[in-house]
Each structure stands twice: as structure tokens, then as C-alpha cells.
N, C-alpha and C positions, 0 to 999 in steps of 0.2 A: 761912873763906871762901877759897877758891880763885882765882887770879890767873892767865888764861892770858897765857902769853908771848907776846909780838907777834913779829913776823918781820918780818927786816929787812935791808933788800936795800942793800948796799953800792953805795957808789958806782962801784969798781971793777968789779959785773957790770954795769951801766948801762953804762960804757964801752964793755966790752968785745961789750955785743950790738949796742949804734951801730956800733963800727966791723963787726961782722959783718953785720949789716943793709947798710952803706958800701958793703961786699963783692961782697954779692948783686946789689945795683940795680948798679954797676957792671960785674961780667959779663952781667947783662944786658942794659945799654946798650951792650956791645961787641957780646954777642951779635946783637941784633938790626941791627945797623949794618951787619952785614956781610952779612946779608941782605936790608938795602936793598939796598946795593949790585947784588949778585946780580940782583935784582930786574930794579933798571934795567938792566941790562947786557943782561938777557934780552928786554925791553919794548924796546928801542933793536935789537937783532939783529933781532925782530919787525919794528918800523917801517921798516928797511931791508930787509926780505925782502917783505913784503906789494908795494909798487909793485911788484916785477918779477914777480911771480905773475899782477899782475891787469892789466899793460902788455906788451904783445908785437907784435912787426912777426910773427910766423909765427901759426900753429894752436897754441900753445900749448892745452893744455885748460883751466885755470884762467880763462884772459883776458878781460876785457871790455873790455877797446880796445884792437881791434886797426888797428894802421896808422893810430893816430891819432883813429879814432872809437871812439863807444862801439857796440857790438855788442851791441842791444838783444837779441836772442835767449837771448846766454850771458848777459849780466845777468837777466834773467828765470829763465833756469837754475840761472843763483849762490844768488839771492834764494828760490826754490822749493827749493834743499837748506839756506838758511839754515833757513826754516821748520822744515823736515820734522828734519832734523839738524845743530845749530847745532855741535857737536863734530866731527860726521865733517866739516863744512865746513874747520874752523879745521886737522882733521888733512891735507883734502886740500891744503888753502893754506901747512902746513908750519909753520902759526902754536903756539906753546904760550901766549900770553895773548888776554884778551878784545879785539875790535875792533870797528871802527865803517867802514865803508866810504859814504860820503855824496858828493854832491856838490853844487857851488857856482856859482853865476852870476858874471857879471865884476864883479859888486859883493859878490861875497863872502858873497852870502845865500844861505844851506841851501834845497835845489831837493829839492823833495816826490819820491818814487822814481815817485808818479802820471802824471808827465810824462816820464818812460821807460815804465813798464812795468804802468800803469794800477793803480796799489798809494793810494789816497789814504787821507794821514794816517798813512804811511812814513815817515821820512825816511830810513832806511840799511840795511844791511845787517849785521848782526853781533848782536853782545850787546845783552839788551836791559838790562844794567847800563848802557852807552856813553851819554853826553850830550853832545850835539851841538848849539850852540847854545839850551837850554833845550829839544831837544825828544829825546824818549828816541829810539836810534837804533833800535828797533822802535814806536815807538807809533802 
């Protein structure tokens, strides 16, 4: 009768693939860390470049408040190439991540885009990934 040999894995390779396995999740937690970072960095340049595209005392093209009001025309403008091209919008706004352009009463509650520019059941302009008080910034 024939006896096949078992095979038999030393404790030694055990170790040594732990700590290689150790290895890999670790460059990957750096790796990815650092692309947060990046991230935010880029999200934050964003969030300080969008107010001054869409506020201006002149003709700016971008603007929707100008001298202080909202310039219901070019917001209707904005909003009609969000539609039509939500990419060429964010390239002409100089944006590289998704956004959400909304606005708010003096109590702080999300103002339908209907009562600017007769859109009901709007709330914003931009991505419609963007959530804005539970309501999607396109829905």
C-alpha cells in the first residue's frame, strides 16, 4: 500500500508572507493618503475659485451676481449649459471637481431654482452626484 506524503508548510513561510502581505496594505495606505490629500487640496482651490467666477461688480461672463444681485438672465444661462453640457460648464468655471451651486433664504433653507428661473423641483446647478440638503442638486 502506498502512503502519499503530506506537505507541510513551515512556520517560517507563514511568517514571512504576514509580514509581506504587512508590506503591501501598508504601501497602500500610504499610497492612497497621499491622494487624499491631493484631492482635498484640489476640492479647496475649487471652493475658492467658484465664488469669484460666479460674483463680480463688472461684466464678467461667468457671473450671476452682479453688483450684488442675482442676474436672473445669466443664471438662466448658467443653468441651460449646466443641462445641455455639465463638463463644458465646470471647464468654462475653471472648475476640475463636481459642484453644487444653490441658494438659501435667511433661514438657511434650500430655495427651489423655480423662484429665480422657473425650473420646479431644481434645487441647484452642477452635478447631479451633489446633495444639498437631502435634495439632489439636479432633481
Amino acid at each position: 500500500m502506498k502512503h502519499k506524503e503530506a506537505q507541510f508548510i513551515s512556520v517560517d513561510v507563514i511568517i514571512a508572507t504576514l509580514i509581506f502581505l504587512a508590506a503591501v496594505a501598508l504601501f497602500l495606505v500610504f499610497l492612497n493618503s497621499g491622494s487624499d490629500k491631493d484631492k482635498a487640496e484640489s476640492v479647496k482651490a475649487d471652493a475658492e475659485l467658484l465664488p469669484s467666477q460666479l460674483i463680480s461688480n463688472n461684466q464678467s461672463e461667468t457671473a450671476i451676481v452682479v453688483r450684488n444681485k442675482v442676474d436672473l438672465s445669466r443664471l438662466s444661462s448658467i443653468k441651460s449649459q449646466d443641462v445641455t453640457d455639465y463638463n463644458q460648464l465646470k471647464s468654462k468655471l475653471g472648475i476640475k471637481n463636481d459642484f453644487c451651486i444653490y441658494f438659501v433664504d435667511k433661514n438657511g433653507k434650500v430655495v427651489p431654482l423655480e423662484d429665480f428661473v422657473g425650473l420646479p423641483d431644481v434645487y441647484g446647478i452642477g452635478s447631479d452626484r451633489a446633495n444639498v440638503s437631502g435634495f439632489s442638486c439636479k432633481q
